[in-house]
C-alpha positions as CSV (number, residue, x, y, z in Angstrom):
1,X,0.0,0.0,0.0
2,X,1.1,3.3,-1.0
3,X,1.7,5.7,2.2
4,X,2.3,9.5,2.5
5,X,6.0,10.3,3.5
6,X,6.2,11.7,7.3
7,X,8.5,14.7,6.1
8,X,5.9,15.0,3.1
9,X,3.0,15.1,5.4
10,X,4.7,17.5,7.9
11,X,5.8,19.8,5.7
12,X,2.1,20.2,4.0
13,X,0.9,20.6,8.0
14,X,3.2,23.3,8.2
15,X,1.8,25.6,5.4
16,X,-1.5,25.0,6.5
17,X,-2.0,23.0,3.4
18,X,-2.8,19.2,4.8
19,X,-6.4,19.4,3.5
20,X,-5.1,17.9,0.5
21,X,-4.8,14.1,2.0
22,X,-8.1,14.4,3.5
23,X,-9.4,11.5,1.3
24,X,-6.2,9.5,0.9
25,X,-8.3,6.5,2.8
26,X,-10.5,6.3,-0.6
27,X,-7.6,6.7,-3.3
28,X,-6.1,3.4,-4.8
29,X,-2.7,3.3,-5.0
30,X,-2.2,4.5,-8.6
31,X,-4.5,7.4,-7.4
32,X,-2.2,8.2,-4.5
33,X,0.7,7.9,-6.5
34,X,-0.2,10.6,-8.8
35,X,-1.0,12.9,-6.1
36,X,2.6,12.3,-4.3
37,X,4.0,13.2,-7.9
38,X,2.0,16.3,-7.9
39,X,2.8,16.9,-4.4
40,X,6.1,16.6,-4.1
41,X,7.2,18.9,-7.1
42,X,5.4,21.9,-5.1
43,X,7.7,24.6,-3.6
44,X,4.8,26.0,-0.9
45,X,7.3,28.6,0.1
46,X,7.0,30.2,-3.2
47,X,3.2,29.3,-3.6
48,X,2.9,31.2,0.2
49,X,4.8,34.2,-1.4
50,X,2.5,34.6,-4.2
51,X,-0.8,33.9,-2.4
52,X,1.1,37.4,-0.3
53,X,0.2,39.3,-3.7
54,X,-2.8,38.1,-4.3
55,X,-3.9,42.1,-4.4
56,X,-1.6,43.4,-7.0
57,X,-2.8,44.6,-10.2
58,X,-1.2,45.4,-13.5
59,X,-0.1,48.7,-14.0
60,X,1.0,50.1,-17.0
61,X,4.6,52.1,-17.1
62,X,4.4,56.1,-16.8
63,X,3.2,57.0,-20.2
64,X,6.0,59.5,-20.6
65,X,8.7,56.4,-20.2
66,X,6.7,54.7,-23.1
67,X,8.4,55.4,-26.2
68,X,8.0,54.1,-29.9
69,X,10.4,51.7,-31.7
70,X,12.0,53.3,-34.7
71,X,11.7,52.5,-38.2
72,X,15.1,51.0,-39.7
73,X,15.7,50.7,-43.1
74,X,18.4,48.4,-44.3
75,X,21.7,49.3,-46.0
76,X,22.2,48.3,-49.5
77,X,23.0,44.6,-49.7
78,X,22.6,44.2,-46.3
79,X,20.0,41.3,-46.8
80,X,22.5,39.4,-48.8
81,X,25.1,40.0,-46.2
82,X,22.5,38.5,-43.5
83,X,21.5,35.7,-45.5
84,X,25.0,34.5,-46.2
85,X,25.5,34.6,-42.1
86,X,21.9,33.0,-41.9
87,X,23.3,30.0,-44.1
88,X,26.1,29.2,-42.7
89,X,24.7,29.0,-39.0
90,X,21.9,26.0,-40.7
91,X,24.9,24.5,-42.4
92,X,27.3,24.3,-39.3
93,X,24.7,22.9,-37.7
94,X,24.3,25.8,-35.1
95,X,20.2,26.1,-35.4
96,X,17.3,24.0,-33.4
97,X,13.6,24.5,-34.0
98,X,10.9,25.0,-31.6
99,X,7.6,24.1,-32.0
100,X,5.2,25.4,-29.0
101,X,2.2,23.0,-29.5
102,X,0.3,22.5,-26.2
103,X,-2.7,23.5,-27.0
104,X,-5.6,21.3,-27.8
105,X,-8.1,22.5,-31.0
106,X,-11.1,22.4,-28.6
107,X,-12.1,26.1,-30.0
108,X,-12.1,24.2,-33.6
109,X,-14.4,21.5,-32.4
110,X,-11.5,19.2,-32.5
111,X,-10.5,16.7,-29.9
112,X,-6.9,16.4,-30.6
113,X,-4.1,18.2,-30.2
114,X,-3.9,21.2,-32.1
115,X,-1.3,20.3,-34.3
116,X,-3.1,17.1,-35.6
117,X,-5.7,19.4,-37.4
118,X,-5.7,18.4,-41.4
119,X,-5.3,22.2,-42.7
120,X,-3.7,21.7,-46.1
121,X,-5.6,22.7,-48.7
122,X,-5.3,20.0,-51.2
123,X,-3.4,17.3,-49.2
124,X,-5.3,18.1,-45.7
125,X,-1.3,17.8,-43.7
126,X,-2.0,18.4,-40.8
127,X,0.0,21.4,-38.9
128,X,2.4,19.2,-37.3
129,X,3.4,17.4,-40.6
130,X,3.7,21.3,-42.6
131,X,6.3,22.0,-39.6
132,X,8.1,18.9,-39.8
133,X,8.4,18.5,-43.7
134,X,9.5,22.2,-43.3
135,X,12.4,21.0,-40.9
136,X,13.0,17.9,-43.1
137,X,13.7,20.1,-46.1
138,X,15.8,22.3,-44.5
139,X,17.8,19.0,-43.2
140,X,18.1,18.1,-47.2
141,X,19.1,21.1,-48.8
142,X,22.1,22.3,-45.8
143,X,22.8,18.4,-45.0
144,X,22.9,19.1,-41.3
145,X,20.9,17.5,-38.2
146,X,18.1,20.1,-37.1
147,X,17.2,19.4,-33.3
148,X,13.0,19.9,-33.8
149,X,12.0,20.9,-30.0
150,X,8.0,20.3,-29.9
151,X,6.6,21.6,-26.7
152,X,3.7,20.1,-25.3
153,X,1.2,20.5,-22.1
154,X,-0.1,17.2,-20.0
155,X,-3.3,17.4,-21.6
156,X,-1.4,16.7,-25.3
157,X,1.8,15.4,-24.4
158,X,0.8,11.4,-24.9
159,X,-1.1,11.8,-28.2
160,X,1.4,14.0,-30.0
161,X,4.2,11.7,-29.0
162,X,2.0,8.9,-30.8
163,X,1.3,10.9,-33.5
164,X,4.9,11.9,-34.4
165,X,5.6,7.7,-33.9
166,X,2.8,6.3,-35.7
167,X,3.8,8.6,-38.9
168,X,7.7,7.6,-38.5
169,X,8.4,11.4,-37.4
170,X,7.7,12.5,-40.9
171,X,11.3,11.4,-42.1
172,X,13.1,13.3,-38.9
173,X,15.8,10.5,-37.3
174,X,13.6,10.4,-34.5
175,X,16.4,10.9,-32.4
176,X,16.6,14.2,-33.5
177,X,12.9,15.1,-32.1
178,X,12.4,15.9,-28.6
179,X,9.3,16.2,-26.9
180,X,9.1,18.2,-23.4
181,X,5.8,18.9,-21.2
182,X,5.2,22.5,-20.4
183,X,4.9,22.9,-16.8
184,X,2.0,23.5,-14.2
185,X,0.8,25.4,-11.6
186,X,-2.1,24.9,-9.2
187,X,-4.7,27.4,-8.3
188,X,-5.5,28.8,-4.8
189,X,-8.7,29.8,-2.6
190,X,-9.0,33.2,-3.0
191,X,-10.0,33.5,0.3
192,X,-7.7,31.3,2.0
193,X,-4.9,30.7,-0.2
194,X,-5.8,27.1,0.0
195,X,-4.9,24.5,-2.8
196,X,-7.9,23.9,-4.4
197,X,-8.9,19.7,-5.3
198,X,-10.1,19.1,-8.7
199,X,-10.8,14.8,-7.8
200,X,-10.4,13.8,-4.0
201,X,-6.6,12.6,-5.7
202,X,-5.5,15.3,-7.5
203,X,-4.9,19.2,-7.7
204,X,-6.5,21.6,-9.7
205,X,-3.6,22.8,-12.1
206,X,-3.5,24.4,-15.2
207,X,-0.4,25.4,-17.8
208,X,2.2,27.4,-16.4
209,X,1.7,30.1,-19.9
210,X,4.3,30.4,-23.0
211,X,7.3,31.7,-20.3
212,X,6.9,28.1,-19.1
213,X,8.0,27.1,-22.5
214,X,12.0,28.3,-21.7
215,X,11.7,27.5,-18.1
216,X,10.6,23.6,-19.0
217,X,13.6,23.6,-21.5
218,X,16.1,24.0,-18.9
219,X,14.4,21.8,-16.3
220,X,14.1,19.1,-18.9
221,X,18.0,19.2,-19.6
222,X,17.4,20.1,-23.1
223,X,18.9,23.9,-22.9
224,X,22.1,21.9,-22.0
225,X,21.7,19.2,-24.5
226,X,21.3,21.8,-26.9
227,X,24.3,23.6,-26.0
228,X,26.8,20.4,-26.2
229,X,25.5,19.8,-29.5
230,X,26.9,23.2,-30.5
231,X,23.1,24.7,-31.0
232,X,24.0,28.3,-30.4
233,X,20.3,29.7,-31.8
234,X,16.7,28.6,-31.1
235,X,13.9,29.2,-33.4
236,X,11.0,29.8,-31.7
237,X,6.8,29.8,-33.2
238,X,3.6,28.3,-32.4
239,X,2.2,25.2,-34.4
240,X,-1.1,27.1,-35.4
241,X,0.6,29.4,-37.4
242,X,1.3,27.2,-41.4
243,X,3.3,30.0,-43.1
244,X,5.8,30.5,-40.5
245,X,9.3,30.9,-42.8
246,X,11.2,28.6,-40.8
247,X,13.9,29.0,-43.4
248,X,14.8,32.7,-43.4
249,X,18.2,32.9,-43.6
250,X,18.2,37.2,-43.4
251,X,16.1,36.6,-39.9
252,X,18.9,34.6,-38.3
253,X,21.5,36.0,-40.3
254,X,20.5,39.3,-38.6
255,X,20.3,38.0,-34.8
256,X,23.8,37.2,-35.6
257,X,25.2,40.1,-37.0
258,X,23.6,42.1,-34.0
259,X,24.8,40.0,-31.3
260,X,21.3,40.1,-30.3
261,X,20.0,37.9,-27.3
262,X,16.6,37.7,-29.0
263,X,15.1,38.6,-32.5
264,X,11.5,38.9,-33.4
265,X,9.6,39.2,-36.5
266,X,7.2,41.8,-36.0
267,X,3.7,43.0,-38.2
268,X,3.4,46.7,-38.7
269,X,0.1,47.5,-37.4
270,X,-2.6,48.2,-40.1
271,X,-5.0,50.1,-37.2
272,X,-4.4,51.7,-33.7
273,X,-6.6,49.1,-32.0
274,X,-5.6,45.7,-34.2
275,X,-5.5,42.8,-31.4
276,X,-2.0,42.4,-31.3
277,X,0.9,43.0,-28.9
278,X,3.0,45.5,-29.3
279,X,6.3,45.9,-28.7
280,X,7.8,49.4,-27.0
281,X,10.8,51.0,-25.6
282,X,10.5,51.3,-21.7
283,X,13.5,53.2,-20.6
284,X,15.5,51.9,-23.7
285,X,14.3,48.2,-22.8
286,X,12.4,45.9,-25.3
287,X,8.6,45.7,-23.1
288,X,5.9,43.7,-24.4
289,X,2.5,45.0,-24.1
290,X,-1.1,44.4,-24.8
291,X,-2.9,46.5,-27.4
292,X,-5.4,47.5,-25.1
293,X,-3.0,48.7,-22.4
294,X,-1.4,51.4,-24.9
295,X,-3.3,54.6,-23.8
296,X,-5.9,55.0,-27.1
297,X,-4.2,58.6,-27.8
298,X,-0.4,57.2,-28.2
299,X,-2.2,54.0,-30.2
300,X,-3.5,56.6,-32.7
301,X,-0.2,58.5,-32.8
302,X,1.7,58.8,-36.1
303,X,4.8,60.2,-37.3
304,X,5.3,62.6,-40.5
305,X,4.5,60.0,-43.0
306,X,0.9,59.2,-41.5
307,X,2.2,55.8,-40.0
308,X,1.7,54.8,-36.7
309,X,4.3,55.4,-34.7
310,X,3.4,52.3,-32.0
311,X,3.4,50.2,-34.8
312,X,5.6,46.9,-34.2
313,X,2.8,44.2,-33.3
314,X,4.1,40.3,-32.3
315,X,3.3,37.5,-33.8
316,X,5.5,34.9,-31.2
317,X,8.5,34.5,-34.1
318,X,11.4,34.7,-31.9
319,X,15.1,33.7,-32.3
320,X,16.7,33.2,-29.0
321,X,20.7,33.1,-28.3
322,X,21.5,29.5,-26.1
323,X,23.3,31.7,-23.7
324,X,20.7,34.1,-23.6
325,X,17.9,31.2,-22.2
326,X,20.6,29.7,-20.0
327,X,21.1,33.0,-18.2
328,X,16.8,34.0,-17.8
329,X,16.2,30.4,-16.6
330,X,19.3,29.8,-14.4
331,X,17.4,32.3,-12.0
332,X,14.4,31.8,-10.9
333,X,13.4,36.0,-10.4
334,X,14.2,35.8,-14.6
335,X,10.8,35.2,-15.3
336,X,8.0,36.4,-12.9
337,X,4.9,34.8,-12.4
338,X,1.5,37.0,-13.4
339,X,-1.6,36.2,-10.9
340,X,-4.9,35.7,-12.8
341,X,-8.7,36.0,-10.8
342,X,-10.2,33.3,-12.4
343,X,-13.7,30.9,-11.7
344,X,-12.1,27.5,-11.0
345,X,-14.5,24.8,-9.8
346,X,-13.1,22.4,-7.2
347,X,-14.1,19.5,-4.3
348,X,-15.1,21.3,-1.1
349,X,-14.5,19.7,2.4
350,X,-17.7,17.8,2.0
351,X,-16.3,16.1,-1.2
352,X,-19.0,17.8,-3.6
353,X,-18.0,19.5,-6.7
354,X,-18.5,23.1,-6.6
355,X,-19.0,25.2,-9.4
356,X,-18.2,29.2,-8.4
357,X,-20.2,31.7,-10.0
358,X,-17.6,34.2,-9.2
359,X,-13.9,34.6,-9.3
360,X,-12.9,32.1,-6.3
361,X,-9.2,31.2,-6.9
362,X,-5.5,32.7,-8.4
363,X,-3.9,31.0,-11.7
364,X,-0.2,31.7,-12.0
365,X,1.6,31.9,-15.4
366,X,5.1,33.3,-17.1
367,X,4.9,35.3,-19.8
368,X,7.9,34.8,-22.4
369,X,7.9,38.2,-23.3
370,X,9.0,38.9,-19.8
371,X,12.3,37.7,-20.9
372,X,12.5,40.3,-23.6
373,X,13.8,43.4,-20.8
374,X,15.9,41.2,-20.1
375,X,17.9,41.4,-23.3
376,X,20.8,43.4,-23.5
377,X,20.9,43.6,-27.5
378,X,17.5,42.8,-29.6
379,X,16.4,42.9,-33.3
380,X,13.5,43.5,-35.0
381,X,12.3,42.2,-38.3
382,X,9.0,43.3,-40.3
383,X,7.3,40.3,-41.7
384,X,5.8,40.2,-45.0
385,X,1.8,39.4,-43.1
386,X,0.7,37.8,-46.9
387,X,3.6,35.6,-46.5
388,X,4.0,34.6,-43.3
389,X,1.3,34.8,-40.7
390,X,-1.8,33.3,-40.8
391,X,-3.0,31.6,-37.5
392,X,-5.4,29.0,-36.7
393,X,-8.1,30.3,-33.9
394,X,-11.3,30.0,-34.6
395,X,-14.0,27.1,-36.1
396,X,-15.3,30.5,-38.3
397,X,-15.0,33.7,-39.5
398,X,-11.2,35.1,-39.0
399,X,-8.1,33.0,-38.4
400,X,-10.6,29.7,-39.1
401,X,-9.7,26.6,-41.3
402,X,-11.2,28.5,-44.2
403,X,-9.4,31.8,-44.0
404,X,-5.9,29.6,-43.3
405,X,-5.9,27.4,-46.5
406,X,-6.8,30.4,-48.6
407,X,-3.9,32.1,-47.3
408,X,-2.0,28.9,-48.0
409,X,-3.6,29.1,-51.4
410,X,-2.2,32.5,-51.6
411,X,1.1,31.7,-50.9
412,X,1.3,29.3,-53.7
413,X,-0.6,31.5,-56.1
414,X,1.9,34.4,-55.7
415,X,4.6,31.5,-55.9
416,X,3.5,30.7,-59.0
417,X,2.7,34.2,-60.5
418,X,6.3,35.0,-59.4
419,X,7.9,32.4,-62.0
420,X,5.5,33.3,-64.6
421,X,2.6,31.3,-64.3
422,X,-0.8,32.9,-64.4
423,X,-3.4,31.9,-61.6
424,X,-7.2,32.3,-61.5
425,X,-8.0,34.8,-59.1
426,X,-11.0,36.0,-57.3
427,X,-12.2,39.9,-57.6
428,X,-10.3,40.5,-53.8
429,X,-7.2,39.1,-54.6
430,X,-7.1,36.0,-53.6
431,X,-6.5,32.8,-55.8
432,X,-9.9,31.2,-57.1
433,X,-8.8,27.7,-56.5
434,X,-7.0,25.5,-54.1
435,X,-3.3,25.3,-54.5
436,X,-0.6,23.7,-52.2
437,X,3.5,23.6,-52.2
438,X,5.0,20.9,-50.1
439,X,8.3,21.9,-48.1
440,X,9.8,19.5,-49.7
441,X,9.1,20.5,-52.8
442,X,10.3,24.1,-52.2
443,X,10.7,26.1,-49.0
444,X,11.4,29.2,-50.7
445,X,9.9,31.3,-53.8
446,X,13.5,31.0,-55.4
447,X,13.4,27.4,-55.4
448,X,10.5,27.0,-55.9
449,X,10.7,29.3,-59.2
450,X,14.0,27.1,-60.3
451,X,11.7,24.0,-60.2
452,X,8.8,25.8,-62.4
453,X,7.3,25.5,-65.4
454,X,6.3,28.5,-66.8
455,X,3.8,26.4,-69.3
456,X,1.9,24.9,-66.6
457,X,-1.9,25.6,-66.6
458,X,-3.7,26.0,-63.3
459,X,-7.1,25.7,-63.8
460,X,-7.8,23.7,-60.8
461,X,-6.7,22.1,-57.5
462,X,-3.7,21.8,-57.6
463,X,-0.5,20.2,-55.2
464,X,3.2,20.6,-55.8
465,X,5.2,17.8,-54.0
């Protein structure tokens, strides 16, 4: 029979937290297991110390410390300069990929993992196999090993290592794919800073937010393994996004050149209040913000051209230096934890199940872009939003399945036009019929041009792989 550690017990009694073996008597021992495991990776002193803020609220810097990013324009044959630098780093093998995929697609009606949704427009690949193939190319055409990172939550971790196995790791040596668990946190009582019971065996906990993601890449041993590998640069996206350019040799070329801890691709805002973070200067340091935070005056600002000047918007396209992550997650004050008021339901005393009507309980999360102060040299790089960025969200409307693959569909059209084939198209712009270009067919619009045909007729579906 499985029994609760003396110095376990005894150290829960002393935070006032021993409620949470009140039914021990009616777990079975696999139940009681699982709550030791959650148990015993808990440090109460810093879940005391942040029940201690539970009153603190966000508050926006002075606005006149707020200041707007400037504008740079590159040098004449800069981007060549960049993209030789950018090349060389794939082809010494200096570059791992990271693919944040812990969400599940339960805002898509979908059951799975988000990165098992079939979103190709001709093939139906699913996100996961886009990324991959796009990581498998780029293994092909710098003959290198590519570390592919794929971060995943409890609630996906299981499937999406089954996935990746049951499909042979699309081609990848699956030794060169590593799969790590985001973290967790629980939530408290409100009132009482009590851990809250989802089951009589287990904790309510929830993901510990995207900061989690470096934070469980040193705790897994991966930041290390990385490093011995001689991985000096980690790119950094979400799986719901398909058009990420994985392979843009001027991006890392630039983080390079620069020295920079981090780089980010960034969209130039097309209104004051588009729903995207923004990136700002507070006291000269790279701040993260949300669009609704920016007072709406400075959100409307704009410089002698008519442009915005708060402008830089995130789309979570980072580069990060090896070094740079060793040194945020080494200490644990790198990244702080942000307290959330949310309505968590949970077991009370009585063992019922308790659904609040209110906000009952704190959630704790990291926010990556909390490491971004931390950087002592940064880089930012427009992205081409056509090109580039097209997210998976919604079941309709914007960011749905629909509006992805014709953005996909777009890609390839202006793919095509760009080597000289002509492409139906709709009166908005976009191309009339469903087109796909596998990675592995051509990650870039150069190569993809060398492999063209310029007599090809596309008057229908049509797939390039």
């Amino acid at each position: 029979m499985v029994t609760i550690p003396p110095e376990l017990r005894q150290r829960f009694r002393r935070y006032g937290q021993d409620h949470v073996f009140a039914w021990w008597e009616q777990l079975d021992d696999e139940q009681r297991q699982e709550l030791l495991k959650q148990l015993q990776a808990l440090d109460l002193d810093e879940i005391q110390t942040l029940y201690q803020r539970r009153e603190e609220r966000f508050s926006l810097p002075d606005r006149d410390r707020l200041q707007p990013i400037e504008r740079v324009t590159a040098e004449p044959g800069a981007d060549q300069r960049l993209r030789q630098m950018g090349e060389d780093a794939w082809r010494n093998g200096q570059v791992a990929v990271l693919i944040v995929a812990g969400g599940q697609g339960s805002r898509l009606g979908f059951d799975y993992p988000k990165g098992m949704f079939p979103i190709g427009p001709v093939t139906h690949k699913t996100l996961f196999q886009i990324h991959a193939e796009k990581v498998l190319a780029l293994r092909r055409r710098h003959g290198v090993s590519i570390p592919l990172l794929i971060m995943t939550s409890p609630a996906t971790h299981r499937e999406t290592e089954e996935y990746f196995a049951q499909h042979q790791f699309f081609g990848i040596p699956h030794e060169e794919v590593y799969f790590f668990c985001q973290g967790t946190m629980p939530a408290l009582d409100l009132a009482t800073g009590k851990l809250l019971m989802e089951t009589p065996g287990r904790l309510f906990a929830s993901p510990n937010g995207h900061g989690g993601t470096l934070t469980a890449l040193a705790s897994s041993g991966l930041l290390e393994k990385l490093r011995s590998q001689g991985i000096r640069t980690i790119f950094y996206f979400q799986v719901d996004n398909p058009l990420v350019d994985v392979a843009d040799t001027v991006f890392l070329g630039g983080r390079l050149h620069q020295h920079a801890d981090l780089s980010s691709k960034v969209l130039v805002k097309e209104t004051p209040a588009e729903k995207l973070g923004l990136f700002v200067l507070v006291d000269g340091k790279l701040i993260m913000i949300e669009y609704s935070d920016l007072p709406d005056d400075l959100a409307r600002q704009t410089d002698e051209q008519g442009r915005l000047r708060f402008w830089p918007g995130n789309p979570a396209i980072h580069l990060f230096q090896v070094d740079f992550l060793e040194k945020v997650t080494r200490d644990k004050r790198g990244l702080p934890w942000h307290l959330a008021r949310k309505k968590v339901p949970y077991i009370n005393a009585a063992g019922d199940l308790v659904e609040p009507k209110a906000e009952n309980a704190l959630k704790f999360e990291r926010f990556i872009f909390d490491a971004f102060p931390l950087a002592e040299r940064w880089w930012l790089v427009p992205a081409n939003r056509r090109a580039e960025f097209m997210p998976l969200k919604n079941a309709s409307g914007p960011e749905s399945p629909d509006t992805v693959r014709q953005a996909m569909s777009n890609l390839a059209g202006d793919w095509l036009q760009g080597a000289g084939v002509t492409v139906p198209q709709q009166a908005n712009g976009d191309v009339a019929v469903p087109l796909e270009i596998s990675p592995l067919f051509a990650l870039d619009a150069a190569e993809f041009a060398a492999k063209t045909d310029r007599s090809w007729r596309i008057d229908g579906p049509r797939y390039f792989g």
